[in-house]
N, C-alpha and C positions, 0 to 999 in steps of 0.2 A: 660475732659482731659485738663491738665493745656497747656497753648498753649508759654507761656515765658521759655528758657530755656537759664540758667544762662553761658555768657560767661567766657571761657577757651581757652586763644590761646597757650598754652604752657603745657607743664608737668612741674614737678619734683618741685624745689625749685623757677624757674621763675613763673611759670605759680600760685605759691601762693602767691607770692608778687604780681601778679597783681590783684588776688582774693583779696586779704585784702585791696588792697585799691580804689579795685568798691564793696567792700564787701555790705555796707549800700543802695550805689544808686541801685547795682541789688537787693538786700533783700527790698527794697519799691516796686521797679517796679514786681516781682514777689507776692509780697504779694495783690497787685493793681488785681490781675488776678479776670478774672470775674465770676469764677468757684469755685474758691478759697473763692473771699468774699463774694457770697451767698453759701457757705456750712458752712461759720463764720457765717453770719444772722443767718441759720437757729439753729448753736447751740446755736448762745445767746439767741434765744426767744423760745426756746424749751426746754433747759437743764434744767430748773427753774420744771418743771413740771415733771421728774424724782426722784421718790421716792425709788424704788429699783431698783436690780442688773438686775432683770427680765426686767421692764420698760423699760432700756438702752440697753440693747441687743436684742430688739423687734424690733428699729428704728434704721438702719442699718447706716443712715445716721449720726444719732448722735454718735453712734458707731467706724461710723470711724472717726470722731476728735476725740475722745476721746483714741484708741488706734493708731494712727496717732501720736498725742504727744508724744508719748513714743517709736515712731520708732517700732509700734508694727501693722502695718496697714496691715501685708501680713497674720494675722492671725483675720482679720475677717471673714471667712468661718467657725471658729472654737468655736462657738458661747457657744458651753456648755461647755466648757472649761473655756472660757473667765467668762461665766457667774459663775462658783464655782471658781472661783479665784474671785472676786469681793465679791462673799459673806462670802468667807472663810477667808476675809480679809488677816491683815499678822501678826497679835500678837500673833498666837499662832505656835508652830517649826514647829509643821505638816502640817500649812496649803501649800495650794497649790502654793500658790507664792513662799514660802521660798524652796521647792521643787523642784521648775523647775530647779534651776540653775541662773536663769538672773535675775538682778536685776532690771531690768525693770517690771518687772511681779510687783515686790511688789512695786516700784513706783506706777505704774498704779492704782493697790488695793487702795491704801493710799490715794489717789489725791479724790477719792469719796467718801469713807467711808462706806460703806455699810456691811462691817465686824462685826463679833460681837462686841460688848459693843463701838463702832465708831461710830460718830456722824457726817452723812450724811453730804455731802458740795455741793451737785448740787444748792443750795438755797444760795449760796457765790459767788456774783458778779465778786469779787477777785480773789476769787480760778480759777473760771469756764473762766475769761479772762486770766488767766494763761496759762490754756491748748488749745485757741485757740493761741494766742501765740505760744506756744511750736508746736502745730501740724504745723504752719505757718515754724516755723524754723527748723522744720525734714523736710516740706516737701521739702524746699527749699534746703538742705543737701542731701537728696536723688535725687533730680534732678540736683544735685554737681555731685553725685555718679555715674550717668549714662554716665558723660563723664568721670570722674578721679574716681576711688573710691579709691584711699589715701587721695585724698582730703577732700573727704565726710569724712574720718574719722578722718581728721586733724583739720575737721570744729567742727566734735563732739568733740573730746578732750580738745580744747581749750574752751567748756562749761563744759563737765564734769570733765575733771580730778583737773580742779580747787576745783569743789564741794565737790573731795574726800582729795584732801590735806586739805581743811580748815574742813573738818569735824570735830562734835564735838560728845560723847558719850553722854547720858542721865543724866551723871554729869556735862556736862557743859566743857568737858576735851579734849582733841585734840583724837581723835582715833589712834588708836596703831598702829606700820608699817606693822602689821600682818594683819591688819582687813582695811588696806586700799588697800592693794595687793591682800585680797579674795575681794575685790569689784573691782580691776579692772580684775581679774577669772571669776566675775558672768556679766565683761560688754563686749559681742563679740567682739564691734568695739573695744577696748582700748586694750581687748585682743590682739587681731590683731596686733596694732599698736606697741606692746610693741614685741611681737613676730619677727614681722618685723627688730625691732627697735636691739634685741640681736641675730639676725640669726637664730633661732629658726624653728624646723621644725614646718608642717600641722602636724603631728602626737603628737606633744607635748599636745596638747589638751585633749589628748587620759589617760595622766595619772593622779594619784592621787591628788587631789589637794593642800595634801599637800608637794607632792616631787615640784609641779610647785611651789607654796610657794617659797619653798628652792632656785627653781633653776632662776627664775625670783631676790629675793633680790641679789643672788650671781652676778648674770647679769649685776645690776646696780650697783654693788659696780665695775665689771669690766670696765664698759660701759660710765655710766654716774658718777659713783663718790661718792655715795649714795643711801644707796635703801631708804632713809627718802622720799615720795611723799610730804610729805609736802613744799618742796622747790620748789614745782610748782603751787604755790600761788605766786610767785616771776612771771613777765609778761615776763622777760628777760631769764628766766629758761626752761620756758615755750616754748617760741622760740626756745630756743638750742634743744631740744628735738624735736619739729615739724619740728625743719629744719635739725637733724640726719634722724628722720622717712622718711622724704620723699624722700632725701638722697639716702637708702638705699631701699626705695621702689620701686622706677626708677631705680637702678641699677640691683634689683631682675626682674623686667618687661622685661629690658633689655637683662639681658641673656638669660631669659627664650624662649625672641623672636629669640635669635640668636642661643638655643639650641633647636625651632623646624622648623627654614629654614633649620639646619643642617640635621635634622631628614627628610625634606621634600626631599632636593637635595639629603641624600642618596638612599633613595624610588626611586629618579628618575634616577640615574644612576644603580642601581639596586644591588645594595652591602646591 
């Protein structure tokens, strides 16, 4: 058990500006955890000697950085799962990552290669310190999450939804506003955020994905101005957005608390 847990004296919009700016000195002192850098040891010196999908799912330990990184750590119980998603890689439509839904799923595939005609990376010094990295900075995001969880997902956004505005296609060409709005459909937290972010109900989830398509671009041409993602490559854009979300996520926390003391006080007067 990690035993550092990242200070939060505030919610909503204050309590992120004081996040970002002990962001680095708590991200050292949490990554310093002594739990934490011998389960990094044992991936650097063990990842190397992983040849397939089988190998990796056998060593629990390795296992869990490896879907740790990808904010996928609550699904190591789910081992043959994990393990045909790793072999069925993600280039072909049917495989199992392009299936699930989450785009994590096929991150995860990719990062090792163990798919067909894929060329294995456990043997990339590079690659393989990427994802203890990554797993260092989910895990420090989910222990975000366990006091704020808009903020864990404000901490993700400000990583990922960058990555999907500069996206580029296999020509080399910026991705299309269609194909960057199903990738924040296939990512739950951005999902989320963006939900939040247009009043959106829990049940919007529920429908086709391409009426959400529709009614998410409609959102942000109401909301923020554009539904182009690409404009949050922009650092200052990027804030406007994280500081609407949280905004609005404090205010939803808010009532919700105030609509179930109402619910409780009328229990108790017995109406």
């Amino acid at each position: 058990m990690i035993l550092y847990q990242p200070i939060i004296p505030a919610d909503g919009i204050v309590g992120w500006r004081i996040l970002q700016a002990t962001y680095d000195k708590q991200f050292e002192t949490f990554s310093n955890d002594t739990l934490l850098k011998r389960e990094s040891d044992y991936f650097r010196e063990n990842i190397g000697n992983i040849k397939t999908a089988g190998d990796l799912v056998k060593d629990t330990r390795l296992l869990g950085i490896a879907l740790g990184a990808f904010g996928l750590d609550d699904q190591l119980p789910m081992k043959a799962l994990v393990q045909k998603v790793l072999e069925e890689g993600s280039s072909a439509d049917d495989a199992l990552a392009n299936r699930l839904g989450d785009d994590r799923w096929v991150a995860f595939t990719e990062a090792f290669g163990f798919g067909p005609g894929d060329t294995v990376k456990t043997g990339s010094v590079e690659d393989m310190e990427n994802i203890i990295f990554s797993n260092k900075t989910q895990s420090f995001e989910a222990a975000v999450g366990v006091q704020n969880e808009s903020m864990r997902i404000a901490l993700f956004a400000e990583r990922e939804l960058v990555n999907i505005a500069t996206d580029l296609n296999e020509d080399g060409e910026p991705t299309s506003i269609d194909t960057k709005w199903y990738n924040i459909i296939g990512q739950p937290a951005l999902q989320k955020m963006f939900q939040t972010t247009f009043h959106l109900p829990p049940s919007f989830i529920q429908l086709d994905v391409d009426r959400q398509l529709e009614i998410y671009k409609d959102r942000a041409q109401n909301f923020l101005g554009t539904d182009d993602l690409s404009v949050y490559a922009d650092p200052e854009k990027m804030e406007e957005l994280t500081t609407r979300y949280l905004a609005q996520a404090q205010l939803a926390d808010y009532q919700s608390s105030q609509s179930s003391a109402s619910t409780a006080l009328r229990l108790l007067l017995g109406s």
